[in-house]
Structure formats: structure tokens, C-alpha cells
Gaussian input, Z-matrix of N, CA and C with variables (Angstrom, degrees):
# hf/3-21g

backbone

0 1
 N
 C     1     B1
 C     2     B2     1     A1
 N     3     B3     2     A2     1     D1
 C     4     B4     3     A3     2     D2
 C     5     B5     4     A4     3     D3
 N     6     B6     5     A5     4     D4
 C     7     B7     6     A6     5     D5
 C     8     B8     7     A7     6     D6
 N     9     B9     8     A8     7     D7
 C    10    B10     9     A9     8     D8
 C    11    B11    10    A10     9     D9
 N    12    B12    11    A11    10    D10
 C    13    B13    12    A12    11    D11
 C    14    B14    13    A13    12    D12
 N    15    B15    14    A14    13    D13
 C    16    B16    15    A15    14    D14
 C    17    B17    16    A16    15    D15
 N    18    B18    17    A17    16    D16
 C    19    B19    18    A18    17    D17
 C    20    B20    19    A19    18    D18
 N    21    B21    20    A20    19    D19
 C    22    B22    21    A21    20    D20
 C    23    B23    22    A22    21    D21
 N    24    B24    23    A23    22    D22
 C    25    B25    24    A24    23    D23
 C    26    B26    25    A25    24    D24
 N    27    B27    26    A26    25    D25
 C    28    B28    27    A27    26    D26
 C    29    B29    28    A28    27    D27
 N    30    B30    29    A29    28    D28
 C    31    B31    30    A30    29    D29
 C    32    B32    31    A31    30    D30
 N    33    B33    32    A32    31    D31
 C    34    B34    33    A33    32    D32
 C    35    B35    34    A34    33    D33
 N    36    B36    35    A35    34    D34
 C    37    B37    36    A36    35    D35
 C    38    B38    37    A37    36    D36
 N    39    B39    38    A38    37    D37
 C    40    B40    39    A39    38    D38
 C    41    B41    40    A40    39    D39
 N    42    B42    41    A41    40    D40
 C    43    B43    42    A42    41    D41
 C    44    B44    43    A43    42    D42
 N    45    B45    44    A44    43    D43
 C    46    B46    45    A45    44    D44
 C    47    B47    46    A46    45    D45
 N    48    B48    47    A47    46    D46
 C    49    B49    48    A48    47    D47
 C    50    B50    49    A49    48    D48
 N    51    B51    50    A50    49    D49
 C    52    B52    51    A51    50    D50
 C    53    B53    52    A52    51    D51
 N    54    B54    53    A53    52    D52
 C    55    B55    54    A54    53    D53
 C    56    B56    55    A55    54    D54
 N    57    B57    56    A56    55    D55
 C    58    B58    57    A57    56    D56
 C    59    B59    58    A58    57    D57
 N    60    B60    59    A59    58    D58
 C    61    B61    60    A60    59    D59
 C    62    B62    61    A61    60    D60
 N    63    B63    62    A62    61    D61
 C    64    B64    63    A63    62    D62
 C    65    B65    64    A64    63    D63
 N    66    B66    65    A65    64    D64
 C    67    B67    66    A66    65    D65
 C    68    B68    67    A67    66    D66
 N    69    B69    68    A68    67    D67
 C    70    B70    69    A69    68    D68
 C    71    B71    70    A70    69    D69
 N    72    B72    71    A71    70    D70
 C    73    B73    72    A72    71    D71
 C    74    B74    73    A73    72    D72
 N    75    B75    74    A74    73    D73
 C    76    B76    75    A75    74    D74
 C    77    B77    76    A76    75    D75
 N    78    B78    77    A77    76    D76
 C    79    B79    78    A78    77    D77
 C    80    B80    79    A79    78    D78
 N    81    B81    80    A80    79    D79
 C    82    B82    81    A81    80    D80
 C    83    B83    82    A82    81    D81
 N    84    B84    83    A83    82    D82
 C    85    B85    84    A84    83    D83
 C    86    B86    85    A85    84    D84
 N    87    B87    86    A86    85    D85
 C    88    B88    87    A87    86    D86
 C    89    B89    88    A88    87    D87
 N    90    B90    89    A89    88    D88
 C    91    B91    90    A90    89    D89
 C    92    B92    91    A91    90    D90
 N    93    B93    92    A92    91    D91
 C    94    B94    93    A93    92    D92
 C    95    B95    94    A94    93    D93
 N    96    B96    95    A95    94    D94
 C    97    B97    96    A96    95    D95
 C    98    B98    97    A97    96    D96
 N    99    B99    98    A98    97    D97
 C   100   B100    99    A99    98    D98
 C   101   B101   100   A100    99    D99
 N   102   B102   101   A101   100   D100
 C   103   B103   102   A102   101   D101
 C   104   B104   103   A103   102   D102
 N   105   B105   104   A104   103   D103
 C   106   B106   105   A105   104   D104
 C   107   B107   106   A106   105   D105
 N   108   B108   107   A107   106   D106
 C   109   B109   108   A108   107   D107
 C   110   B110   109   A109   108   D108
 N   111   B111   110   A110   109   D109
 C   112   B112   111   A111   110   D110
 C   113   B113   112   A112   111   D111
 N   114   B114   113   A113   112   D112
 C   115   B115   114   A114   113   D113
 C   116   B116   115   A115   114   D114
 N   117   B117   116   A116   115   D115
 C   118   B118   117   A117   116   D116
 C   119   B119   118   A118   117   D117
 N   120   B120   119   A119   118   D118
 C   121   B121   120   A120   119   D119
 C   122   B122   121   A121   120   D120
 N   123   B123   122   A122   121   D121
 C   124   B124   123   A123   122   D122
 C   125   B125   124   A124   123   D123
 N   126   B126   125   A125   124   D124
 C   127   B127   126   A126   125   D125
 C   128   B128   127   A127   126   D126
 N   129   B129   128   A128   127   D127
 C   130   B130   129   A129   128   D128
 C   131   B131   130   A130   129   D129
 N   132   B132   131   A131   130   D130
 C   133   B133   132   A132   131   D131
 C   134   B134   133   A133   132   D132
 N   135   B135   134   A134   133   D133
 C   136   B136   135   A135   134   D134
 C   137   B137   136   A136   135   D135
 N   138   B138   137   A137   136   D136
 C   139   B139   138   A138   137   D137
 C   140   B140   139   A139   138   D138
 N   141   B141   140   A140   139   D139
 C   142   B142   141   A141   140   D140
 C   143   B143   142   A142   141   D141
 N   144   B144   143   A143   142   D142
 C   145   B145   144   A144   143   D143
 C   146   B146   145   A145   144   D144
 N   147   B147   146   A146   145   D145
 C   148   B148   147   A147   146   D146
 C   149   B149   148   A148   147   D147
 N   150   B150   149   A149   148   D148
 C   151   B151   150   A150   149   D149
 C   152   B152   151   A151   150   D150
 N   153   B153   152   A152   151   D151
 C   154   B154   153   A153   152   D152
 C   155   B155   154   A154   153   D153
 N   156   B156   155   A155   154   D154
 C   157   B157   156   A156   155   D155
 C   158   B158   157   A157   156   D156
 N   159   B159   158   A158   157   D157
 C   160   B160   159   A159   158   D158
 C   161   B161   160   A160   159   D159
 N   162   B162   161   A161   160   D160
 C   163   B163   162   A162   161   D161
 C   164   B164   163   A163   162   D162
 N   165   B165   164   A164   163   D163
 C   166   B166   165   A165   164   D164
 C   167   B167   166   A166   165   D165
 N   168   B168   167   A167   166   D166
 C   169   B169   168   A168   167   D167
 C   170   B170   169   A169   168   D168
 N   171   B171   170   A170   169   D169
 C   172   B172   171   A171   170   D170
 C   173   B173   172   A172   171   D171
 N   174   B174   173   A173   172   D172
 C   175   B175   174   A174   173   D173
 C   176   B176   175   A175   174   D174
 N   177   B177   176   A176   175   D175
 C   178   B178   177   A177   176   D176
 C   179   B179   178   A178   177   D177
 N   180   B180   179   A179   178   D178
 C   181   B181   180   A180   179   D179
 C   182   B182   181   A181   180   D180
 N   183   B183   182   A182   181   D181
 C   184   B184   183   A183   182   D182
 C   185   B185   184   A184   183   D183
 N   186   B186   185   A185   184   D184
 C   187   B187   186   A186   185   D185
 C   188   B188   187   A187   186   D186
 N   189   B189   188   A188   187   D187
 C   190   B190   189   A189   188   D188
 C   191   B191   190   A190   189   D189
 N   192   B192   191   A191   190   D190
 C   193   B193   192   A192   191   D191
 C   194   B194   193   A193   192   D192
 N   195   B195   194   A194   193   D193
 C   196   B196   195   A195   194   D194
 C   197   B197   196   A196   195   D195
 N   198   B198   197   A197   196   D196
 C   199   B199   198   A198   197   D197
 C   200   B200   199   A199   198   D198
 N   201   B201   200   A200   199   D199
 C   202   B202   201   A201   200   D200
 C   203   B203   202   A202   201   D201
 N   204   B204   203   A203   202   D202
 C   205   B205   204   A204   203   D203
 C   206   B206   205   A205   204   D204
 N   207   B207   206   A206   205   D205
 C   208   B208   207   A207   206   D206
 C   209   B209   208   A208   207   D207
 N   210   B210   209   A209   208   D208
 C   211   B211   210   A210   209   D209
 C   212   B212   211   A211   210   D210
 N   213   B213   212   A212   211   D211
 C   214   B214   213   A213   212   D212
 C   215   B215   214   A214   213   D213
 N   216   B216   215   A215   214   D214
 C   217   B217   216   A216   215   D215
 C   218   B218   217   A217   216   D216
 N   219   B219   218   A218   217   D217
 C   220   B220   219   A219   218   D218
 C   221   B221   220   A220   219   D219
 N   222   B222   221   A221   220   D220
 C   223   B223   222   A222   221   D221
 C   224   B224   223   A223   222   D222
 N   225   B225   224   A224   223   D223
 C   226   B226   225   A225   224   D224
 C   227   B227   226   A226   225   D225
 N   228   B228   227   A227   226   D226
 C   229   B229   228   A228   227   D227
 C   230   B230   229   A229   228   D228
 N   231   B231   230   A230   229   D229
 C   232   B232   231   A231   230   D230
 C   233   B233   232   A232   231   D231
 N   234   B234   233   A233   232   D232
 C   235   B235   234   A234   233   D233
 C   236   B236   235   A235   234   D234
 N   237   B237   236   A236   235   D235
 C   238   B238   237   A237   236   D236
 C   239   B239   238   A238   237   D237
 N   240   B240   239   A239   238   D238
 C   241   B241   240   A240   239   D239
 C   242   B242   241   A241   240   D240
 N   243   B243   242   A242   241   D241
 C   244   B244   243   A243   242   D242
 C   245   B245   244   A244   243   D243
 N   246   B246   245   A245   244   D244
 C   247   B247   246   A246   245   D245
 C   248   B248   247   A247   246   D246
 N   249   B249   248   A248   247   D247
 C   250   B250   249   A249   248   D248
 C   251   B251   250   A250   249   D249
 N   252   B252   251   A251   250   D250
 C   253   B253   252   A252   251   D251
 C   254   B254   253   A253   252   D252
 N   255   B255   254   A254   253   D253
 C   256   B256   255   A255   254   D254
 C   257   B257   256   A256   255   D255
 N   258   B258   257   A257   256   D256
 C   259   B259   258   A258   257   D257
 C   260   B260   259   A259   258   D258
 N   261   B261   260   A260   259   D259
 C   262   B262   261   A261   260   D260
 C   263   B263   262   A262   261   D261
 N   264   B264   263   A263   262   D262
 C   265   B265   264   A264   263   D263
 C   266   B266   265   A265   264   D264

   B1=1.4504
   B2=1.5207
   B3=1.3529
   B4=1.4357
   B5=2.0849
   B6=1.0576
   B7=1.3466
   B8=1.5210
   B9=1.9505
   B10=1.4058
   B11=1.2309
   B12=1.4029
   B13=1.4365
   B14=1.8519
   B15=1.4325
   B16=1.2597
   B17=1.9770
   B18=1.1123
   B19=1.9276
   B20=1.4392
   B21=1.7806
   B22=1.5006
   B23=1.6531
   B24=1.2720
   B25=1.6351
   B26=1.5861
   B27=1.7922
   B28=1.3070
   B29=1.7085
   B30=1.6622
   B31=1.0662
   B32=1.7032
   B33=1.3978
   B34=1.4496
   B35=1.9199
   B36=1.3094
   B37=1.6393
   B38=1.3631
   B39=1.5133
   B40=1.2109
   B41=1.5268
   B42=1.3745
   B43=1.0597
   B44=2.0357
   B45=1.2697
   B46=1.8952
   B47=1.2845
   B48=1.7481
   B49=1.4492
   B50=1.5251
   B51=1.1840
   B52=1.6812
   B53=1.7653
   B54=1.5757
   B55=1.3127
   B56=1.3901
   B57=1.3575
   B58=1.4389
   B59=1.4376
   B60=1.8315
   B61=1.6496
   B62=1.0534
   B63=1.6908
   B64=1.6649
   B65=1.6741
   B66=0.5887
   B67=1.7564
   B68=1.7693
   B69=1.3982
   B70=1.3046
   B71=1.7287
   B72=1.6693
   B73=1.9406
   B74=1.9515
   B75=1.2640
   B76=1.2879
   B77=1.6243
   B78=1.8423
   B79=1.3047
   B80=2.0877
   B81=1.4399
   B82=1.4081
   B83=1.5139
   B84=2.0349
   B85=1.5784
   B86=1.4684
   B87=1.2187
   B88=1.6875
   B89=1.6336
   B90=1.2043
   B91=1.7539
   B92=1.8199
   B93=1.2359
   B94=1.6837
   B95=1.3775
   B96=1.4072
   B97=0.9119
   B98=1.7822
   B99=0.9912
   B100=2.0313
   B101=1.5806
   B102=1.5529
   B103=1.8084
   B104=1.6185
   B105=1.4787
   B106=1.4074
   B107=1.7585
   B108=0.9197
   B109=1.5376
   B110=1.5602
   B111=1.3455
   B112=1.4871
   B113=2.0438
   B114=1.2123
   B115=1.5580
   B116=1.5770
   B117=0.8936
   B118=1.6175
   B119=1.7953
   B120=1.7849
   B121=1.8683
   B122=1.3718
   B123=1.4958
   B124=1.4981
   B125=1.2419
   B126=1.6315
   B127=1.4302
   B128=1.6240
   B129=1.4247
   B130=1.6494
   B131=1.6644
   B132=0.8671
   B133=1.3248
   B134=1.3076
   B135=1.4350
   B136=1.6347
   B137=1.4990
   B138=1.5461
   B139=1.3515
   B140=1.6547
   B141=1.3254
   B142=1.3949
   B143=1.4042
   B144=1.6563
   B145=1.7793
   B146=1.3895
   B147=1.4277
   B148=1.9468
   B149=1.3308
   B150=1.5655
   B151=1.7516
   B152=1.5315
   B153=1.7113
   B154=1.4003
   B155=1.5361
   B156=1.6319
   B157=1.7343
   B158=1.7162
   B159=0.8854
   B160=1.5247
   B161=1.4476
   B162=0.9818
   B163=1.8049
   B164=1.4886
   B165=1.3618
   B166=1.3660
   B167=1.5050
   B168=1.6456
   B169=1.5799
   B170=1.8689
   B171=1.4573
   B172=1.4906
   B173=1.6061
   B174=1.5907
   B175=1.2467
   B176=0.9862
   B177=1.0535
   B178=2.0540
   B179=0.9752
   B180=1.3810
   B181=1.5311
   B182=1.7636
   B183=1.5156
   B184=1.4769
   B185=1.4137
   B186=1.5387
   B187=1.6198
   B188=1.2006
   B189=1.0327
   B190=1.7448
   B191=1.3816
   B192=1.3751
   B193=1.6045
   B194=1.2975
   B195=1.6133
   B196=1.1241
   B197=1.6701
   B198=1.1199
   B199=1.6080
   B200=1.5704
   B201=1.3462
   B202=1.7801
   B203=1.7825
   B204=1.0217
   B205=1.6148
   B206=1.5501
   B207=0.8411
   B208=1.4730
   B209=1.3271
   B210=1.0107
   B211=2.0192
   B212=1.8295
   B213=1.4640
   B214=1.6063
   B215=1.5885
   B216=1.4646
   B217=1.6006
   B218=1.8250
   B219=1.1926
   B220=1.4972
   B221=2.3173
   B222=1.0096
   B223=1.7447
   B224=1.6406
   B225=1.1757
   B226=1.5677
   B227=1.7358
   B228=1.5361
   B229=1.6083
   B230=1.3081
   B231=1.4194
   B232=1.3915
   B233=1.4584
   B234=1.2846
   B235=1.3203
   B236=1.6039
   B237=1.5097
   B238=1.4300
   B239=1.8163
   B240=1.2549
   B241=1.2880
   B242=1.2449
   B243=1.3559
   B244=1.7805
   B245=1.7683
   B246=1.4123
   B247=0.7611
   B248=1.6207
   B249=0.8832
   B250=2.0508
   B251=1.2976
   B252=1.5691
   B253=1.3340
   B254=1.3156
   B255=1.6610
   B256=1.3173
   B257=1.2771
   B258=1.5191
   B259=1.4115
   B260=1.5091
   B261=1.3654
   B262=1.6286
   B263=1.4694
   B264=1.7093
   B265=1.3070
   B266=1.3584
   A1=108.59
   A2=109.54
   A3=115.84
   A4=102.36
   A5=121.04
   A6=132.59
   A7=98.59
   A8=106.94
   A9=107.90
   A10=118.46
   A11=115.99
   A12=143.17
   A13=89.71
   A14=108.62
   A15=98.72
   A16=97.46
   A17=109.07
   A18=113.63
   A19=107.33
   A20=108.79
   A21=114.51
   A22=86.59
   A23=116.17
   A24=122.57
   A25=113.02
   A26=100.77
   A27=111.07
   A28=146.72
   A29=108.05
   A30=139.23
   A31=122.01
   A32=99.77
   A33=117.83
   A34=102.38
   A35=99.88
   A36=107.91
   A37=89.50
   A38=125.29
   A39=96.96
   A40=117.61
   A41=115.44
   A42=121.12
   A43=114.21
   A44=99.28
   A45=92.46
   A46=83.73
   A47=161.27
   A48=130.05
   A49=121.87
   A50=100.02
   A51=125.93
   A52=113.75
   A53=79.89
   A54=103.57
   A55=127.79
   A56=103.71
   A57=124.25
   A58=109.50
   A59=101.53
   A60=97.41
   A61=131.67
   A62=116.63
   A63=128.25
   A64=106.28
   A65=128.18
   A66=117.90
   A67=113.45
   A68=126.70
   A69=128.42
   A70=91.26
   A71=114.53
   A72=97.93
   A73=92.96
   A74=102.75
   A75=105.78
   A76=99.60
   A77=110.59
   A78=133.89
   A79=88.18
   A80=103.55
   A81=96.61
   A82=151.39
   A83=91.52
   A84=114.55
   A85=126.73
   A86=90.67
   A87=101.54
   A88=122.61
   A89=101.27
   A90=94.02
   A91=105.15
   A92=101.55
   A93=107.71
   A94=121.41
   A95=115.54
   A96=126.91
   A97=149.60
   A98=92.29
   A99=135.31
   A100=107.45
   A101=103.23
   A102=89.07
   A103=90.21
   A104=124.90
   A105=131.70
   A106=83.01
   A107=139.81
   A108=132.50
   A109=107.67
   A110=118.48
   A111=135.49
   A112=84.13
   A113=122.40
   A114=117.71
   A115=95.79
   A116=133.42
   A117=136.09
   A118=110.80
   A119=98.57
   A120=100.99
   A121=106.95
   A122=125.19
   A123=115.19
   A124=110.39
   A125=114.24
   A126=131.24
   A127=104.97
   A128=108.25
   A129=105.76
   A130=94.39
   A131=137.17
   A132=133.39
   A133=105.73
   A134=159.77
   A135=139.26
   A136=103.37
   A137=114.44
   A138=98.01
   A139=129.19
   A140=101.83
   A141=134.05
   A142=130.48
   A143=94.06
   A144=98.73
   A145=122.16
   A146=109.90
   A147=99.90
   A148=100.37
   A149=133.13
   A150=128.71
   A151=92.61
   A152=124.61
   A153=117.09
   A154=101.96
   A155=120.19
   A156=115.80
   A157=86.20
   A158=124.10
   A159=127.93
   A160=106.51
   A161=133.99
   A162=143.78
   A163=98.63
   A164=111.17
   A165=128.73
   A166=116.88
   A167=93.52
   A168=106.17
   A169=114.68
   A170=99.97
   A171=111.86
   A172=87.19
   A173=146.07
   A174=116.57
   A175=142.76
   A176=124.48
   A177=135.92
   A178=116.68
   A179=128.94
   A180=126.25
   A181=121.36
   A182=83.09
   A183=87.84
   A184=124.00
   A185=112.19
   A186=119.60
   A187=86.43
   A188=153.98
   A189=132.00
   A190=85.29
   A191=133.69
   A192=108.65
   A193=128.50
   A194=113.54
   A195=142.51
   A196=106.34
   A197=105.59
   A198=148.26
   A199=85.77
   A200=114.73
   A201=130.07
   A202=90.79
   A203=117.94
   A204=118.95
   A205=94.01
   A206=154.18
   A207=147.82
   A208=90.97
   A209=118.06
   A210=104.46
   A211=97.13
   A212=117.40
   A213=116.15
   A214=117.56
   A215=102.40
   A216=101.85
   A217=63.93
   A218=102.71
   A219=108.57
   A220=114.04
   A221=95.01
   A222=102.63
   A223=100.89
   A224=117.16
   A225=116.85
   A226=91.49
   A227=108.57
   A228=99.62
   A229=112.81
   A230=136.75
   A231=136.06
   A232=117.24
   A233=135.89
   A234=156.69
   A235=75.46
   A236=132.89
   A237=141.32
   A238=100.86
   A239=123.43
   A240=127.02
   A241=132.34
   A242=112.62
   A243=119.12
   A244=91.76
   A245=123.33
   A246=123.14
   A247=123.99
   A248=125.54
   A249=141.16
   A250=103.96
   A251=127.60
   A252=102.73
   A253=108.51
   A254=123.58
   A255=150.90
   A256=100.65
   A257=110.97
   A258=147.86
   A259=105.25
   A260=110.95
   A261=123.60
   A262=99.39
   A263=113.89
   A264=95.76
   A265=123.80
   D1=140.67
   D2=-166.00
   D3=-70.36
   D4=152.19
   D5=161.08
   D6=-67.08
   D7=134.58
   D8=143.86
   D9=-111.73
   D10=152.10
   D11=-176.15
   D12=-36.98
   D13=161.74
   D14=-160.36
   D15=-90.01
   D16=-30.12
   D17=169.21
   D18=-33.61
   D19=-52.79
   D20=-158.46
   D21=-70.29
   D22=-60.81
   D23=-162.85
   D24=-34.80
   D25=-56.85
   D26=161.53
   D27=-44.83
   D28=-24.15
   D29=175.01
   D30=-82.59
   D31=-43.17
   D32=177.91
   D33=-73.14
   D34=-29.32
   D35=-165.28
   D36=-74.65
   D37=-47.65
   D38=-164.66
   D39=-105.66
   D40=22.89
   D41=164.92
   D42=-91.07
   D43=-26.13
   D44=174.80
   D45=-94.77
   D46=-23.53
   D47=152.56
   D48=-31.72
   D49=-59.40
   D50=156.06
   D51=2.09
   D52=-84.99
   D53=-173.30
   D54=-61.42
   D55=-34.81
   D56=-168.18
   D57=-74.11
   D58=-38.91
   D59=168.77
   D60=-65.96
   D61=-33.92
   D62=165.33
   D63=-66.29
   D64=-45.71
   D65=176.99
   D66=-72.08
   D67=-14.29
   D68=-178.19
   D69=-89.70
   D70=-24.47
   D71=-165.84
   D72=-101.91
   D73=9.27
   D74=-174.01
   D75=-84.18
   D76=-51.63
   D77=-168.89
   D78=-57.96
   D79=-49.72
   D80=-175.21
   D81=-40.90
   D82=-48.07
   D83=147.85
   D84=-28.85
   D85=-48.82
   D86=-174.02
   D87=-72.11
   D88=137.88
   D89=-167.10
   D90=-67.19
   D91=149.71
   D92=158.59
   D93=-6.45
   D94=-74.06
   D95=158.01
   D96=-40.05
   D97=-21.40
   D98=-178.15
   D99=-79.74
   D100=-40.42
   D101=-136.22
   D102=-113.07
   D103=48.22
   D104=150.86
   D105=-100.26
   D106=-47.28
   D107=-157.68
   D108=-82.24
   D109=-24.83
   D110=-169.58
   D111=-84.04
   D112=-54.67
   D113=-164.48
   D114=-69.22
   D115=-43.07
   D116=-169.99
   D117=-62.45
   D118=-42.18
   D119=172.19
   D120=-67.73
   D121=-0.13
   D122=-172.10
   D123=-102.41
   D124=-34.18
   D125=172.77
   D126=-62.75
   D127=-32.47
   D128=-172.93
   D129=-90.04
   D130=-14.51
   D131=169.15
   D132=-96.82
   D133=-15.68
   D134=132.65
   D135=-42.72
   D136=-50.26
   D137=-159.79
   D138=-62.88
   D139=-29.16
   D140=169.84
   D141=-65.65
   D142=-36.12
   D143=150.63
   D144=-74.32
   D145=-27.24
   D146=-178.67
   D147=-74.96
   D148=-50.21
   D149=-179.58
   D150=-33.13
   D151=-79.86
   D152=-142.56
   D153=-62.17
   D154=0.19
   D155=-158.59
   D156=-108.14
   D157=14.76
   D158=-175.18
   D159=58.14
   D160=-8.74
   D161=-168.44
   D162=-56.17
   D163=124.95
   D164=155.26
   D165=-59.19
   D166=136.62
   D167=179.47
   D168=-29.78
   D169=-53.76
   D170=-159.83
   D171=-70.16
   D172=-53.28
   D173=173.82
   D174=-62.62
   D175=6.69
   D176=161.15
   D177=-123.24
   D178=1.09
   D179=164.86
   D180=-41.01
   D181=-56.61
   D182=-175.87
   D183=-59.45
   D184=-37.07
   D185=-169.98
   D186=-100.91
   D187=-2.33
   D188=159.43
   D189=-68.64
   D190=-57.51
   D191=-165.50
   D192=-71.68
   D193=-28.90
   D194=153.57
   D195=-14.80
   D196=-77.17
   D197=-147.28
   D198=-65.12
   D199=-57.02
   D200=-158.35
   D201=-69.88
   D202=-64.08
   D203=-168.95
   D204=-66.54
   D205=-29.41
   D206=165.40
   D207=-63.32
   D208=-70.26
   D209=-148.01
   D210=-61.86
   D211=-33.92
   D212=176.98
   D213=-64.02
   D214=3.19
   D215=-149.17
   D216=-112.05
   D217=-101.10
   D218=161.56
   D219=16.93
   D220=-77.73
   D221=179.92
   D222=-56.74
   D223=-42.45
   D224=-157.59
   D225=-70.44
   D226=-50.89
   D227=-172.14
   D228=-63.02
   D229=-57.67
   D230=162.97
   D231=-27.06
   D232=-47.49
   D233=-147.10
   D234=-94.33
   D235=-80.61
   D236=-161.89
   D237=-49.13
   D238=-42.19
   D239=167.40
   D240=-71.30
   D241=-20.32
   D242=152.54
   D243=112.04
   D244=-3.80
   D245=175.04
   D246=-55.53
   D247=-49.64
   D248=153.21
   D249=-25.60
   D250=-47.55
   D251=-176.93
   D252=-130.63
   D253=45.73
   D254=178.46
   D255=44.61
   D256=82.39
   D257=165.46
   D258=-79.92
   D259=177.10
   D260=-178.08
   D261=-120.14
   D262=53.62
   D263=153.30
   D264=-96.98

């Protein structure tokens, strides 16, 4: 895979940071109960962006999973900081 210039690298980084934070306060909304079904519409929405991106399974495999243990990792710390249910962290 080709190198990007380090601006683009930087740009892309913080645009799936981006994302990852709006889909972790998205997972948050959702009750306890909710947000196994809320993580699964997100996985079906990566997956659905690589089909329309023509991307082969084996090139998003990894960061679809990537992506999922981040955003779970992601909710748990917010959630642990009181942040999820507008805590004083």
C-alpha cells in the first residue's frame, strides 16, 4: 500500500477519530440493553461502505475489527468516566 504524505495521513486520522467518537456517543444513547443491536448497525454500516468502495473483504477485515474493539474500548472509558450519563469526568 502506497504511503500518504504525512498532512493526508494526519487528516484521515482524525477524521476515523472523528467518527469513532460519534458512533461510541451514539452506542451511548442507547439503553444497556440496545447497544449489542446499536454495535451490529455500525458493523453493517462499515460493511456497506467497503461493498459501495469496491474494497475487498481481506482489505477491511482487519479495521472493521479494528474499528469495533476501539469503539467498545472507546464506550467503556467514557461510560467508566461518567461521561455516558453526563458524569463529571
Amino acid at each position: 500500500m502506497a504511503e500518504l504524505p504525512e498532512e493526508k495521513r494526519r487528516k484521515a486520522f482524525e477524521a476515523i477519530e472523528g467518527f469513532l467518537h460519534r458512533m461510541a456517543m451514539q452506542v451511548l444513547e442507547a439503553p444497556r440493553s440496545e447497544r449489542e443491536a446499536v454495535y451490529e448497525i455500525v458493523r453493517e454500516s462499515l460493511s456497506e461502505t467497503r461493498r459501495e468502495l469496491n474494497l475487498a473483504d481481506t482489505e477491511m477485515a482487519d479495521f472493521e475489527e479494528n474499528f469495533m474493539s476501539w469503539l467498545r474500548a472507546l464506550v467503556s472509558i467514557i461510560e467508566r468516566s461518567g461521561g455516558g450519563q453526563g458524569g463529571t469526568a
